[in-house]
BADOVEX-984348 format. One line per field, with one value per atom (N, C-alpha, C): x, z, y; residue number from 1; residue in one letter. Coordinates in pm, whole numbers. Atoms other than C-alpha are relative to their C-alpha. Example, Ala and Ser with C-alpha at 12.3 -4.5 7.8 and 13.67 -1.06 7.14 Angstrom:
! BADOVEX-984348
x <- [89|1230|90|-82|1367|-77];
z <- [0|780|0|-6|714|73];
y <- [-119|-450|120|-119|-106|109];
nr <- [1|1|1|2|2|2];
rest <- [A|A|A|S|S|S];
//
This chain:
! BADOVEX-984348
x <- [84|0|89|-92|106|-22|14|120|-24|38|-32|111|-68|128|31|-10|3|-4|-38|119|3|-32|263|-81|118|-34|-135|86|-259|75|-94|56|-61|11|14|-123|122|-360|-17|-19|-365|67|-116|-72|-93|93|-303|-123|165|-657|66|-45|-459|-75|115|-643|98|-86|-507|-7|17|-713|-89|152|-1015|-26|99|-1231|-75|51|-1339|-56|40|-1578|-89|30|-1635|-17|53|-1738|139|-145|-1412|28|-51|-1440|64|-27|-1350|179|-136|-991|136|-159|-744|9|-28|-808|3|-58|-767|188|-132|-447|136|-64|-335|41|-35|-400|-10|69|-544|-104|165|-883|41|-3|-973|-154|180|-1300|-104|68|-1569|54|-76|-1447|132|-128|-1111|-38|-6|-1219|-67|38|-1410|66|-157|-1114|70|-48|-938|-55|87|-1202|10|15|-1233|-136|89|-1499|-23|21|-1625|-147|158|-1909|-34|60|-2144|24|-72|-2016|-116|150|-2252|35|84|-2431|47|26|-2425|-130|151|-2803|-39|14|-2910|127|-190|-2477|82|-113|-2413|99|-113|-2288|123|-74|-2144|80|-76|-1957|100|-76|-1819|165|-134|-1452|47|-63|-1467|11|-23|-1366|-26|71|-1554|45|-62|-1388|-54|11|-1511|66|-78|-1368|-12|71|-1558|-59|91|-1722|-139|136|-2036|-155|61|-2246|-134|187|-2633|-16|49|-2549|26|-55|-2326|-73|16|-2552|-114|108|-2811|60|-46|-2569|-26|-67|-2532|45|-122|-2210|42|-76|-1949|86|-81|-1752|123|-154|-1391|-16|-9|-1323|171|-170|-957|-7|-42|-799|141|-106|-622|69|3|-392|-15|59|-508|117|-57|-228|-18|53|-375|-70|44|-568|90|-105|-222|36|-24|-249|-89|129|-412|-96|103|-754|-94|105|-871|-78|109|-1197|-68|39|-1355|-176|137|-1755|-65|56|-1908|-148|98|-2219|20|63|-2307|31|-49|-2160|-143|106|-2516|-74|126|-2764|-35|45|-2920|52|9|-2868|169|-152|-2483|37|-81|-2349|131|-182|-2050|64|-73|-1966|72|-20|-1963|91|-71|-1787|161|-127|-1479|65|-67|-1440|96|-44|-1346|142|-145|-978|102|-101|-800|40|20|-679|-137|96|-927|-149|134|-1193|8|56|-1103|2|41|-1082|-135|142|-1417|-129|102|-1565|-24|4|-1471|-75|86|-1633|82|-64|-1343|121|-168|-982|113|-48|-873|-74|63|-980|-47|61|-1164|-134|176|-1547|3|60|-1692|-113|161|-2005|-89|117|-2154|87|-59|-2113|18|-53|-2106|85|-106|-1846|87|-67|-1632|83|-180|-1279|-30|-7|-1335|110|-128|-1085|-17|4|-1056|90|-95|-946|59|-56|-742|51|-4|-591|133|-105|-245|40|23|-175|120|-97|104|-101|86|-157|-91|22|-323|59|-25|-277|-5|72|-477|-110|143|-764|-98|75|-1023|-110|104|-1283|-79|87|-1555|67|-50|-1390|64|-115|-1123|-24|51|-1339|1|-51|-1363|110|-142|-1042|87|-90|-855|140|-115|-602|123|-62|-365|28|-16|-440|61|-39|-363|132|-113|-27|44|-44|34|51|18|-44|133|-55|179|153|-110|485|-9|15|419|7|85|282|-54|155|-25|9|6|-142|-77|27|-181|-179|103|-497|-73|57|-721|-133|159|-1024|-65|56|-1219|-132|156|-1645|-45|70|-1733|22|-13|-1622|-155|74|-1923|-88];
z <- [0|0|0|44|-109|107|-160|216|-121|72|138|22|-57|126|120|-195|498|77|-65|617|205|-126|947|63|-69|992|50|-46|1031|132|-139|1262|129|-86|1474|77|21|1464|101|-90|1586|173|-167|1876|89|-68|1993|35|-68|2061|20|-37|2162|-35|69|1888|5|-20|1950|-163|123|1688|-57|80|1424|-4|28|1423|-123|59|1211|22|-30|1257|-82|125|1100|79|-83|1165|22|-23|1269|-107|112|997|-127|103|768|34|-43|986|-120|82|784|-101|105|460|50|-51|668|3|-49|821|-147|149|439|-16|130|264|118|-71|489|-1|42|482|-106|130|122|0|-30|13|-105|51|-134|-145|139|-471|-42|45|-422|14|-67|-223|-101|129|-541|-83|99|-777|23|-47|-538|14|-35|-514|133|-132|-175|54|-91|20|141|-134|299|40|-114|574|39|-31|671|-16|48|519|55|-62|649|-118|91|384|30|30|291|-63|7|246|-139|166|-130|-14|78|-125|3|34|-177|-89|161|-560|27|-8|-487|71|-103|-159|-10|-43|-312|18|4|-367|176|-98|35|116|-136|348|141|-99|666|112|-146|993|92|-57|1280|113|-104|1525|126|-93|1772|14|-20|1876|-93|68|1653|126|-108|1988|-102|5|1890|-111|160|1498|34|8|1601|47|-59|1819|-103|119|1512|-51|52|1372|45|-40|1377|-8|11|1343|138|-124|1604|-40|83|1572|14|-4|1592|-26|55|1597|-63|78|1328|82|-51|1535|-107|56|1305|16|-32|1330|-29|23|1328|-91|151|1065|-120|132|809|-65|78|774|-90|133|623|-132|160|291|-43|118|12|-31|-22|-35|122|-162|294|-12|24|352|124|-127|629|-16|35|679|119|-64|905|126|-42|944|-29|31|908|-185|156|492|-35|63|460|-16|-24|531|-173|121|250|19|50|331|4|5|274|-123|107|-67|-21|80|-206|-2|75|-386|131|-113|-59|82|-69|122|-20|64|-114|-20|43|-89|128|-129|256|31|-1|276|47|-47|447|163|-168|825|31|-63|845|-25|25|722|158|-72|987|119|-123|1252|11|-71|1206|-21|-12|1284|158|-168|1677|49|-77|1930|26|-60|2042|-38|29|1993|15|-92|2221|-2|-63|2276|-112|133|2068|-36|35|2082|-99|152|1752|27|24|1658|-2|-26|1576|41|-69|1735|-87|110|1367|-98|138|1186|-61|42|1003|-78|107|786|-78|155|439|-76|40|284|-136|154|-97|-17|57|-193|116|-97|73|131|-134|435|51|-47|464|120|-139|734|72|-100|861|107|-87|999|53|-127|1195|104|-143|1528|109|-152|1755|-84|7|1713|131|-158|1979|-31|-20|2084|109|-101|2354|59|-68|2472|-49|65|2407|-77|90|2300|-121|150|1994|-117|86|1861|37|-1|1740|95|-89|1973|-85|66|1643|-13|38|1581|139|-99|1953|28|17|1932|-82|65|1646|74|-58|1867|97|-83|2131|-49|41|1940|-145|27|1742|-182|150|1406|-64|56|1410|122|-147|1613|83|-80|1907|47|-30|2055|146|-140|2313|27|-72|2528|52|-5|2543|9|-23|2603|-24|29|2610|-43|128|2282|-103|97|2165|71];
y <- [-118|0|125|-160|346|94|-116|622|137|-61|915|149|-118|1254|73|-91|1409|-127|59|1061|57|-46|1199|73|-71|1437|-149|101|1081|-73|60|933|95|-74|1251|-14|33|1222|-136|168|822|-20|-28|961|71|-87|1220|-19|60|1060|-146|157|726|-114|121|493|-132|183|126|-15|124|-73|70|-12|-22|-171|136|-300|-102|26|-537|-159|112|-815|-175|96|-1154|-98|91|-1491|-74|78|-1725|-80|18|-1892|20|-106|-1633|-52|-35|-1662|-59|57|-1903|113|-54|-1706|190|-120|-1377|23|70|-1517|-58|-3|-1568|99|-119|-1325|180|-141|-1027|21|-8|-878|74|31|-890|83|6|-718|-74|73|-923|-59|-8|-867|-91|60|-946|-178|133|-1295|-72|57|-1369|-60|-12|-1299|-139|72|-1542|-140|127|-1810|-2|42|-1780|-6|20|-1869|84|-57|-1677|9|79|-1704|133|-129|-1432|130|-194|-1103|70|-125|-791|89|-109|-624|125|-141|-274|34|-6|-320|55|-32|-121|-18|2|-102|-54|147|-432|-12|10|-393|114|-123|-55|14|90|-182|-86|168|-488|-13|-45|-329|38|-78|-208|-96|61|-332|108|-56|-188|-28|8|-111|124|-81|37|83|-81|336|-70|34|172|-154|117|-161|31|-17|-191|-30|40|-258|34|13|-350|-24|3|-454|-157|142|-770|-126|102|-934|-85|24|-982|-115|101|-1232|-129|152|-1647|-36|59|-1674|-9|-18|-1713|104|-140|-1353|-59|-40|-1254|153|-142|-883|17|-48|-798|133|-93|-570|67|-44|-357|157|-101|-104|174|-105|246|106|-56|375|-31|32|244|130|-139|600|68|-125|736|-73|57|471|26|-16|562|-141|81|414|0|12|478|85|-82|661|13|21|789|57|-6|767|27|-87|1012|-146|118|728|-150|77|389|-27|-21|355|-118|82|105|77|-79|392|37|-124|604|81|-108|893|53|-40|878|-99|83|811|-1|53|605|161|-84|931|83|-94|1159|-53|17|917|-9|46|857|182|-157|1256|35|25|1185|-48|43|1128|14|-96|1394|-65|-25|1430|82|-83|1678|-75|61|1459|-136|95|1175|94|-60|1439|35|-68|1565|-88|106|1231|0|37|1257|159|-67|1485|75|-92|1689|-49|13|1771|-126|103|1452|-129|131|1101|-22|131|857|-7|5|932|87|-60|1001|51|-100|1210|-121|105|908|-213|81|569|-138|49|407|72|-34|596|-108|98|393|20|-15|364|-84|56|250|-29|49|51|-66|64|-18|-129|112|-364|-74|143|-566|134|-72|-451|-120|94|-634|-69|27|-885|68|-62|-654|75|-47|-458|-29|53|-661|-8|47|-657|-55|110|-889|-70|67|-1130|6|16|-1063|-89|116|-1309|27|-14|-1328|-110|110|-1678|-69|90|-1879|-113|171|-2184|45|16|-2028|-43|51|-2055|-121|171|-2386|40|19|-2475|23|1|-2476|172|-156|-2100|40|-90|-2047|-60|18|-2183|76|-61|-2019|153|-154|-1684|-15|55|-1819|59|-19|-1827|104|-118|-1519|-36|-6|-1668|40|-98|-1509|114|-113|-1188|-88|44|-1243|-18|14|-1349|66|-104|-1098|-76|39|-1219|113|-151|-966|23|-1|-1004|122|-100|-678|106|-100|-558|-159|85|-841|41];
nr <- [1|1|1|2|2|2|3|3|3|4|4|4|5|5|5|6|6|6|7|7|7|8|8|8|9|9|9|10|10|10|11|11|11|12|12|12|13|13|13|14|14|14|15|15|15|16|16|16|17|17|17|18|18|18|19|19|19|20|20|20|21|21|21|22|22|22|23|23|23|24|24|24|25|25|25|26|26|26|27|27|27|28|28|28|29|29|29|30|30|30|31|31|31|32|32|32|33|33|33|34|34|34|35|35|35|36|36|36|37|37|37|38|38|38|39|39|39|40|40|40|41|41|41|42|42|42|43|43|43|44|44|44|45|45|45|46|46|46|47|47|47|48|48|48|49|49|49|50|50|50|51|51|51|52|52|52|53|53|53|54|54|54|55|55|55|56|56|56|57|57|57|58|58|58|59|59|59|60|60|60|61|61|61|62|62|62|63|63|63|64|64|64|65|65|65|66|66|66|67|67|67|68|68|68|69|69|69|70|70|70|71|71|71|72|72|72|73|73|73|74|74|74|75|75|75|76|76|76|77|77|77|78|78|78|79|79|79|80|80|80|81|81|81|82|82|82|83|83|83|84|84|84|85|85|85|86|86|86|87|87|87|88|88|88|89|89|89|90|90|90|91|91|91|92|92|92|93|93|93|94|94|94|95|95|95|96|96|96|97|97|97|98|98|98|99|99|99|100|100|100|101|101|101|102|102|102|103|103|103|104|104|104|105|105|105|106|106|106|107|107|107|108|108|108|109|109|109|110|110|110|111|111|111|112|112|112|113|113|113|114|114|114|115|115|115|116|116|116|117|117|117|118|118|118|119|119|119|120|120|120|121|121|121|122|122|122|123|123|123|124|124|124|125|125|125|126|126|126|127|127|127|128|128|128|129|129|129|130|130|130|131|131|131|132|132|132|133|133|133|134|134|134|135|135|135|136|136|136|137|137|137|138|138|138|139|139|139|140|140|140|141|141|141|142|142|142|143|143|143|144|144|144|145|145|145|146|146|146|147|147|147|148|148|148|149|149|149|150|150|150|151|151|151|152|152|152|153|153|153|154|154|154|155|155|155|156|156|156|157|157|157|158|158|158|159|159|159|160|160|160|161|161|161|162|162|162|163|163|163|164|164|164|165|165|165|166|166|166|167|167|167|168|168|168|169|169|169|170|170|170|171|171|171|172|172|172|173|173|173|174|174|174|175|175|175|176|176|176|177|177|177|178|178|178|179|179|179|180|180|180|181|181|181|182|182|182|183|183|183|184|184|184|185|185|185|186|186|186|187|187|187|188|188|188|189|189|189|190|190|190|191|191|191|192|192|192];
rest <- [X|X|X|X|X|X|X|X|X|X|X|X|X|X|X|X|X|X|X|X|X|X|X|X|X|X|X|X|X|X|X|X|X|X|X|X|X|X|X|X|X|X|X|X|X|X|X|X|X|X|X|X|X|X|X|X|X|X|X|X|X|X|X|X|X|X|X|X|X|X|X|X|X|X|X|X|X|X|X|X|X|X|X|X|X|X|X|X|X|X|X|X|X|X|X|X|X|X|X|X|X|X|X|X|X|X|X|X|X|X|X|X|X|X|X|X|X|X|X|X|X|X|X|X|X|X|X|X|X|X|X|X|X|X|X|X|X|X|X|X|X|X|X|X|X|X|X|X|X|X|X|X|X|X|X|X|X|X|X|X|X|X|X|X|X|X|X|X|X|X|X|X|X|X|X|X|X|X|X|X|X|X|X|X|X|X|X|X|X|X|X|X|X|X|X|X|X|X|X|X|X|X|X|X|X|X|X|X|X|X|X|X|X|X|X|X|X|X|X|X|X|X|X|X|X|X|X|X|X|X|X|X|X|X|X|X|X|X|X|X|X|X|X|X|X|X|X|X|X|X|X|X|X|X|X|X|X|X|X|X|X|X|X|X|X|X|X|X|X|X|X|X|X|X|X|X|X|X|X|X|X|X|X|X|X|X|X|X|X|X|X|X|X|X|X|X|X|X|X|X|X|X|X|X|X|X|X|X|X|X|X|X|X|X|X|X|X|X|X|X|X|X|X|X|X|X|X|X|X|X|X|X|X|X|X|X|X|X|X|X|X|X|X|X|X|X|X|X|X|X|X|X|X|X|X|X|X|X|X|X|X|X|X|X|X|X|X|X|X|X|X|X|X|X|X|X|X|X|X|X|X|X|X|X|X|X|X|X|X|X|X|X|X|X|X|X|X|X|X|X|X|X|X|X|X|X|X|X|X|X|X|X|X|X|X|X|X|X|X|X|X|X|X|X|X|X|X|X|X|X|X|X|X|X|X|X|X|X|X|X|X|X|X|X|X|X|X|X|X|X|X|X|X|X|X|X|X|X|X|X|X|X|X|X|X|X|X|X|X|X|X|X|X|X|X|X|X|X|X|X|X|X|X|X|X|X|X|X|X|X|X|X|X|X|X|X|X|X|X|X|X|X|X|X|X|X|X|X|X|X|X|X|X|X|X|X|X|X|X|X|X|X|X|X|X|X|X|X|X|X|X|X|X|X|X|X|X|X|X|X|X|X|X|X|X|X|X|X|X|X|X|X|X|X|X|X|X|X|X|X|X|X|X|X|X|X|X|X|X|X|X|X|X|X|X|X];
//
């Protein structure tokens, strides 16, 4: 991935409201071909023949979507529990805003009343700053904003796998975590 010009203005940005991770949530099964390749968006996992389990809609902006990958600032609290999968939240890390392709979406990128077009205008520092509530910290205006990501999301930047409980994950993947194969693995309940 290509860094964008005001690079260091997104570093600064990330330093200054102390953002860990952005979120992204999927069913566990999704994991090996994460753990490959990276998160991929629909499109690409096509391309690839891959298989994957419960993707979340962009509701009318399914077709228009299919190039993006959806991460949130925040826990998605009150969308996830709708699912029947078993989750995983990709904890990735929050410099990814300074590569090109990234996009930042004020709301919810499924709604109506926010189009593709508006959101891909979105690109700047100043656009992901004026998603949060104040100069400092991590609360956003709204408690679905989200970082839009064209095309894939390399596994360098991952940083953790979180889970609600350990049963989820194969004992194989948690070795892997162990001896620093894969990212590491977080237990974590009430980010689900």
């Amino acid at each position: 991935m290509k860094v964008k010009s005001d690079y260091q203005g997104f570093q600064d940005l990330v330093n200054r409201r102390h953002l860990r991770y952005f979120y992204h949530y999927t069913p566990i099964q999704n994991l090996p071909s994460i753990l490959k390749y990276g998160l991929l968006s629909r499109q690409l996992m096509k391309a690839k023949h891959i298989k994957y389990f419960g993707c979340h809609g962009w509701g009318v902006k399914w077709k228009e979507m299919d190039e993006y990958i959806c991460l949130g600032i925040a826990p998605p609290r009150g969308m996830i529990r709708q699912d029947e999968h078993d989750l995983v939240a990709i904890a990735v890390d929050p410099i990814l805003c300074g590569y090109e392709g990234v996009y930042f979406s004020p709301l919810n990128s499924a709604r109506k009343n926010i189009l593709l077009e508006e959101i891909l205008a979105r690109f700047s520092v100043g656009a992901l700053e004026s998603l949060f509530c104040s100069s400092y910290g991590d609360k956003t205006h709204s408690l679905y904003a989200e970082i839009i990501v064209k095309d894939q999301i390399p596994k360098s930047l991952i940083k953790a796998i979180i889970t609600p409980h350990s049963r989820l994950i194969p004992f194989a993947l948690q070795w892997q975590s162990w001896v620093s194969i894969a990212p590491p693995i977080l237990i974590k309940p009430d980010l689900f």
